[in-house]
C-alpha positions in Angstrom: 18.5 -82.0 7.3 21.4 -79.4 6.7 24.3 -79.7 4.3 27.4 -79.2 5.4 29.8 -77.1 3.6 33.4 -78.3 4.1 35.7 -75.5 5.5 37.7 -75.6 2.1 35.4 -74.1 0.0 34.9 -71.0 2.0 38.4 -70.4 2.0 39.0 -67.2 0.3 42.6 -66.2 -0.8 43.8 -63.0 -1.8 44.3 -63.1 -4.7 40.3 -63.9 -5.4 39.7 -60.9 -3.4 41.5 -58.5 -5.5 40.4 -59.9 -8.1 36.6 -59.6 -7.5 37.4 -55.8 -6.0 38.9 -54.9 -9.5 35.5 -56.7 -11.3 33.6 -54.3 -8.9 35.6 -51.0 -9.4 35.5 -51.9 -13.0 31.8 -52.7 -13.3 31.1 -49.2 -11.2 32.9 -47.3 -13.5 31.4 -48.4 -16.9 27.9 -48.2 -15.1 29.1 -44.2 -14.1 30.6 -43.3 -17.6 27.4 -44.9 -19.1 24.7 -42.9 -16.9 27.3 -39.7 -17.5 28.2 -39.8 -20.6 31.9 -37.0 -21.4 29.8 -33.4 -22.1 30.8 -31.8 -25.2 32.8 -28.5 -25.7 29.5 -26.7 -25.7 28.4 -28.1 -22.5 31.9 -27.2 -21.1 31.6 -23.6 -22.5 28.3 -23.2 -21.2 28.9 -24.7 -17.5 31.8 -22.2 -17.7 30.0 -19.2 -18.7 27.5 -20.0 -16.0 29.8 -20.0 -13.3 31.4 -16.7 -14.4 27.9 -15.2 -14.7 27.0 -16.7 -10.7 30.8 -15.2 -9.3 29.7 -12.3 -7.4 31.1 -9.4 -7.3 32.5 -7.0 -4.4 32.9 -4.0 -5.6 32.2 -2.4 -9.3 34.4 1.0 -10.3 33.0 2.9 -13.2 35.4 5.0 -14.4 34.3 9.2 -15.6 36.9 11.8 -17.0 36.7 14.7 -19.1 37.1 12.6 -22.0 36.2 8.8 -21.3 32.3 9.2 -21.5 30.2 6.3 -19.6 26.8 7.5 -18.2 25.5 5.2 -20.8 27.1 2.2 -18.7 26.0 3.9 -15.7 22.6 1.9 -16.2 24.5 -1.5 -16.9 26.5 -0.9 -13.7 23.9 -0.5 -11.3 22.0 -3.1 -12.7 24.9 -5.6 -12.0 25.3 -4.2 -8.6 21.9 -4.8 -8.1 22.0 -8.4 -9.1 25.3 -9.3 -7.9 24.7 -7.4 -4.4 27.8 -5.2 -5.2 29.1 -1.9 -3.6 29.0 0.6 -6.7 31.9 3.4 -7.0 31.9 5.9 -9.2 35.5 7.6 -10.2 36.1 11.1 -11.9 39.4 11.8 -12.9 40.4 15.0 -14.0 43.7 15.0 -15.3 45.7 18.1 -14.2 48.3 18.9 -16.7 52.1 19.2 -16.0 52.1 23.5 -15.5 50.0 23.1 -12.5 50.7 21.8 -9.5 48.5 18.6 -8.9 46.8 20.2 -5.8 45.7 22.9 -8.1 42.2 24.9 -8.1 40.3 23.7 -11.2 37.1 25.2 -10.7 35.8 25.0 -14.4 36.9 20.9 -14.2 35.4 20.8 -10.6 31.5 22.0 -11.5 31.8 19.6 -14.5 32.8 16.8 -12.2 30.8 17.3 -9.4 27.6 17.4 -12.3 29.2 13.7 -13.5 28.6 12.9 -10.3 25.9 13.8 -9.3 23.8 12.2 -12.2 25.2 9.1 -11.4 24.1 9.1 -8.1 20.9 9.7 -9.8 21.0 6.4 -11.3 22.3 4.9 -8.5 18.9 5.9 -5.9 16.6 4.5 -9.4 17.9 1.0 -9.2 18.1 0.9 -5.6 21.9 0.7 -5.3 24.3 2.6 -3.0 26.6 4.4 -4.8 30.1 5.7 -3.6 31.5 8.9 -5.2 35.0 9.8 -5.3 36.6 13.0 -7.6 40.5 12.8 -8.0 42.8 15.0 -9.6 46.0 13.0 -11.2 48.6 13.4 -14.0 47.4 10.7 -15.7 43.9 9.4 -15.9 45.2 5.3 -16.6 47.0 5.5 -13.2 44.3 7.0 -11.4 42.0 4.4 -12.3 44.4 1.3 -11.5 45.6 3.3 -8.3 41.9 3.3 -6.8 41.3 0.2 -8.1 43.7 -1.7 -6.4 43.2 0.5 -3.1 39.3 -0.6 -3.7 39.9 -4.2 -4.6 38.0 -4.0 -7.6 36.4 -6.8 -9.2 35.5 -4.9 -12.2 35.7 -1.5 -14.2 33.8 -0.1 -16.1 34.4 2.3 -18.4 32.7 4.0 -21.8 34.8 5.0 -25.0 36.1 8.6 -25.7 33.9 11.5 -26.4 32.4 12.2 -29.7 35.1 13.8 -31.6 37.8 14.0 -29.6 39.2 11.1 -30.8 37.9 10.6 -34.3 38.0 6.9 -35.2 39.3 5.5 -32.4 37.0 5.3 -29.9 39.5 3.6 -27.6 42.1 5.3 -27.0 45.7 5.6 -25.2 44.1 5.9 -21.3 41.5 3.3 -21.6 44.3 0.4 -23.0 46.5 1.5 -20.8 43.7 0.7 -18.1 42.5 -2.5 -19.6 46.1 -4.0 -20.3 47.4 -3.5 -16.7 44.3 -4.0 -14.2 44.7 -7.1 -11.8 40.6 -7.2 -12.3 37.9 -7.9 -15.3 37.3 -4.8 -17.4 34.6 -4.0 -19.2 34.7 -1.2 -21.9 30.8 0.3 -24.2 31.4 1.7 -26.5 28.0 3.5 -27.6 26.3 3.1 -30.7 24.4 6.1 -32.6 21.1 4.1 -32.1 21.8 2.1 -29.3 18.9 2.0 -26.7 20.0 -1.1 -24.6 21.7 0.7 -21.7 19.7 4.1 -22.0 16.4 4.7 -19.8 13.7 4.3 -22.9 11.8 6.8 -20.9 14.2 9.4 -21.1 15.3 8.0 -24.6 11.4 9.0 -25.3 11.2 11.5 -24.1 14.4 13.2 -25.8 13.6 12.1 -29.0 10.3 13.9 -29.0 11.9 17.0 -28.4 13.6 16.9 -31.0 10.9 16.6 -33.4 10.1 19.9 -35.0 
């Protein structure tokens, strides 16, 4: 035998419904903050670096001139090119001084650049990588860089510290802040140690070290 439900009590008014939508919503969202509990700043920092470490990028620039030495980050670049699946430029700047005309024959500058060069290709071929050369011959090495840079789209430059002894305690000098203050793209700067062995070839760092032994 059925029971029959008078049509009152099924009637539903508005007000009930919002009401047991808000119990819902609100039930759903302590459930959600329970089961994902706020992460801390470490979490956050973490997650962040991550996701910075994951951005690829396009194209790396690592930056040569008379006096900014990095073949030492040579290594470190190609290995990010590698990783990252990045097109890997290498720039030489020599840096023609105001009594010559900036098309002017610099033989002497020329060789040495053309050696840079051509041991960073080197590198390049060991880790795989396809490496792009370019030499150019500018007033000022800081604007060279950021010129190319910018025509290259650069994600990232790379760049060593002065040459031993030219600038005596300060290892970064005038070029390379002018480079890293005003690039529209990450830059980042080695600065080697005495001892340091991370971005060298051990083989070669072997191999020179036995030579020196009397």
């Amino acid at each position: 035998m059925g029971v029959h439900v008078p049509a009152a009590a099924l009637h539903v008014t508005w007000a009930g419904a919002f009401a047991a939508i808000a119990t819902v919503i609100a039930i759903s969202a302590t459930l959600y903050w329970m089961l994902h509990p706020p992460k801390s700043r470490a979490d956050i920092a973490a997650r962040d670096a991550e996701r910075i470490l994951k951005r690829s990028f396009g194209t790396v620039l690592v930056v040569f001139s008379s006096e900014i030495r990095s073949e030492h980050m040579m290594v470190l670049a190609a290995r990010l090119a590698r990783g990252q699946h990045s097109e890997l430029l290498a720039l030489y700047v020599i840096e023609v001084p105001f009594t010559l005309p900036t098309n002017a024959v610099m033989e002497e500058e020329d060789r040495f650049a053309l050696d840079v060069m051509a041991s960073a290709e080197v590198i390049g071929k060991k880790f795989g990588v396809d490496l792009r050369t370019e030499i150019v011959h500018h007033r000022h090495t800081s604007q060279a860089v950021l010129d190319l840079a910018k025509r290259e789209r650069a994600d990232l430059i790379i760049m060593g510290s002065y040459r031993e002894g030219t600038y005596t305690g300060a290892p970064l000098g005038r070029e390379i802040e002018e480079i890293a203050a005003n690039a529209k793209c990450d830059v980042l700067i080695g600065v080697e140690g005495k001892h340091g062995t991370l971005l060298t070839d051990e083989t070669q760092a072997g191999a020179a070290a036995s030579q020196e032994k009397p």
